[in-house]
C-alpha positions in Angstrom: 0.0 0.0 0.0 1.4 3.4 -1.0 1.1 6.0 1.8 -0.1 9.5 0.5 3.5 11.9 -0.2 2.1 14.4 3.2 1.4 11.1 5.5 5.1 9.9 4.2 7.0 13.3 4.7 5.6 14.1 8.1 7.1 10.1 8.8 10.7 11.3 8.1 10.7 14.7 8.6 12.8 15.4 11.8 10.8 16.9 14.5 12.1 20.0 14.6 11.3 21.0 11.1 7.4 20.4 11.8 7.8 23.4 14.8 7.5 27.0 13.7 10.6 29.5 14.6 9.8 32.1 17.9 11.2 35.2 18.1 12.7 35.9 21.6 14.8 38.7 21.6 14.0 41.1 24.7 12.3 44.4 24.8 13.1 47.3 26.4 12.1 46.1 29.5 13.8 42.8 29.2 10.6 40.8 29.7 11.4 37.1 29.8 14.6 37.5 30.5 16.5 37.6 34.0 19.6 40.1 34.4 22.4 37.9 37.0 25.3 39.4 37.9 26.5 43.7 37.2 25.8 43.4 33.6 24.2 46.5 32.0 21.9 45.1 29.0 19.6 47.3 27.1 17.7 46.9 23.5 18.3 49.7 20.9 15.5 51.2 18.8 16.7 48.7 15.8 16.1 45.7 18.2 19.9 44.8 18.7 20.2 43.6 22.4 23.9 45.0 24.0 25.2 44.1 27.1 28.7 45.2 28.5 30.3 46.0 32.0 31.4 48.9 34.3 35.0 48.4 34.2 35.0 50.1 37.8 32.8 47.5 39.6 32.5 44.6 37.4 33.6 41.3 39.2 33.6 38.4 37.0 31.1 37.0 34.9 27.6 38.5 34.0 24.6 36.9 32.4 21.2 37.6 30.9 19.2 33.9 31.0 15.4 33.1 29.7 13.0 33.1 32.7 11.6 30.0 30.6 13.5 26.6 30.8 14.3 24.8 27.3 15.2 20.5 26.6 15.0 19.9 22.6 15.7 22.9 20.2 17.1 24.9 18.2 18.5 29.0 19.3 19.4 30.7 16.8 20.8 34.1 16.8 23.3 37.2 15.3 26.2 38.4 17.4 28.9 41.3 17.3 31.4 40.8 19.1 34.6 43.5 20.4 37.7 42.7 19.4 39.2 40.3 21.6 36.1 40.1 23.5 34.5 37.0 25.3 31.2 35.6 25.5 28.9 32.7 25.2 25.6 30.9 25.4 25.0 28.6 27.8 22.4 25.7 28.0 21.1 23.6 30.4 22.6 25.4 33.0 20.4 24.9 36.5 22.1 27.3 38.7 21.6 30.0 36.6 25.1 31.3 36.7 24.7 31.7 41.0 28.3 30.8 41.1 29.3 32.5 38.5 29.1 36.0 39.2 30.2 38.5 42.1 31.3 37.5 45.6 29.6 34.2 44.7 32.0 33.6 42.4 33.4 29.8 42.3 35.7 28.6 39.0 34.2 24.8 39.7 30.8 25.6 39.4 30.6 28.4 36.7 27.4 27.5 34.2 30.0 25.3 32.0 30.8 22.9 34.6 27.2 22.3 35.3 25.4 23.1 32.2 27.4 23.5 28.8 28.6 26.6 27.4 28.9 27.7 23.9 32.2 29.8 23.1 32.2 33.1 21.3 35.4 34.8 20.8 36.5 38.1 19.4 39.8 36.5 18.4 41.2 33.7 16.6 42.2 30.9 19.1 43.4 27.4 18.9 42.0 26.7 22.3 38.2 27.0 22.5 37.6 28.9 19.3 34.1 30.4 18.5 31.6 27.3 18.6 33.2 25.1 20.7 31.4 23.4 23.3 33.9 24.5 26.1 35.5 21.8 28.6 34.2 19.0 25.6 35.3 20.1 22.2 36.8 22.8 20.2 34.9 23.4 17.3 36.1 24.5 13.3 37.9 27.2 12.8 38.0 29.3 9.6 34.5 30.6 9.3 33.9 33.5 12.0 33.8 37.1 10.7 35.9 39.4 13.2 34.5 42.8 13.4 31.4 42.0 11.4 27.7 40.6 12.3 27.5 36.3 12.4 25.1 33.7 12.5 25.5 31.0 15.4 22.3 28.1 15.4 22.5 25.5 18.5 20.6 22.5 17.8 20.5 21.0 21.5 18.7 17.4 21.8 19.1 14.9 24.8 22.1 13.1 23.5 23.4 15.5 20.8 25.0 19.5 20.5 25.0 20.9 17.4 26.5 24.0 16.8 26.5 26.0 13.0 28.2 29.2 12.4 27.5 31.3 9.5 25.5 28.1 7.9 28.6 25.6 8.3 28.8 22.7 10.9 31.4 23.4 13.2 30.9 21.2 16.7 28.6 18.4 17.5 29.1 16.6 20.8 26.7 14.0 22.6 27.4 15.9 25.9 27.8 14.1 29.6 24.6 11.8 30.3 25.1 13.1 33.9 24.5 16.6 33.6 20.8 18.5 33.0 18.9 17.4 30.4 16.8 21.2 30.4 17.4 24.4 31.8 17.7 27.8 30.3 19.5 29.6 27.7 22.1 32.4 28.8 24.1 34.9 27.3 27.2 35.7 28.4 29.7 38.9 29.3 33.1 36.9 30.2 35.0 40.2 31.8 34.8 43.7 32.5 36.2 44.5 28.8 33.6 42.5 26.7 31.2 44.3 24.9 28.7 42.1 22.8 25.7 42.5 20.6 22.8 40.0 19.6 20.0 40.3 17.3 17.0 38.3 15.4 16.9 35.3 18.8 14.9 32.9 17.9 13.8 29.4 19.3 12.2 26.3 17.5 11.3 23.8 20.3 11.5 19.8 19.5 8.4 18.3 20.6 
């Protein structure tokens, strides 16, 4: 028996492709989202998210995390980075960067020992370049544009990481089976000096 061609693409069609694409980038008022650590984030009137640091006070990390948790998706964003800057997305993180930030601070429990974290650098590195899922696997090198707007897509599923920058594979990595399974996405400021941008954040959850 033949099956009719829609009954027969919906059988292979990965999951994710049957979800629509959400738009999540904050407003003004950062609705959604949760501020940890000294970070100074606002949205622009072109909808470009910026966070950076008072080089006075800052002590070190900050992060901006979804109030929602997330388990099966894919986040996809554009970044800007400053030259030799440092920042990230992290995943699965349950503390919510509590360790990571302030007086709290503690190296060993930072949201990529408990979660994962997703490297962006302003630089070109050998050691966790752009993509990389840090502490796991460095990722591809060759296909970042310094000084210039990119495309980073995470495709997070229970046993795989997925990570594409500017539309080319560049790290995938089943992750530990012993760490979180959900949590929240963050975005990162490494130090005092980084400044970073994102724009167009979007989520396509795996049902």
């Amino acid at each position: 028996m033949r099956l009719p061609m829609l009954c027969l693409a919906l059988l292979i069609a990965p999951a994710a492709l049957t979800a629509q694409w959400t738009p999540i980038t904050p407003n003004s008022s950062l609705d959604g989202w949760e501020s940890v650590g000294d970070g100074i984030w606002h949205v622009t009137s072109d909808g470009v998210l910026t966070g950076q640091r008072d080089r006075r006070t800052a002590k070190h990390q900050a992060w901006l995390y979804t109030r929602k948790d997330y388990r099966q998706f894919d986040f996809r964003f554009d970044y800007w980075l400053r030259y030799r800057g440092n920042s990230g997305v992290s995943i699965r993180d349950t503390s919510r960067a509590a360790h990571a930030c302030g007086d709290a601070h503690d190296g060993k429990r930072t949201p990529s020992h408990i979660g994962y974290e997703i490297q962006i650098l302003g630089v070109e590195s050998k050691n966790n370049p752009t993509g990389s899922l840090y502490l796991f696997q460095d990722a591809k090198t060759g296909h970042e544009r310094f000084g210039d707007w990119n495309r980073m897509e995470i495709h997070v599923r229970d046993n795989l990481i997925t990570v594409m920058l500017n539309g080319v594979k560049v790290m995938e990595h089943p992750g530990d089976p012993n760490r979180p399974k959900s949590g929240p996405i963050g975005l990162q400021l490494h130090d005092p000096e980084t400044v970073v941008m994102f724009r167009n954040l979007a989520i396509r959850e795996v049902r």
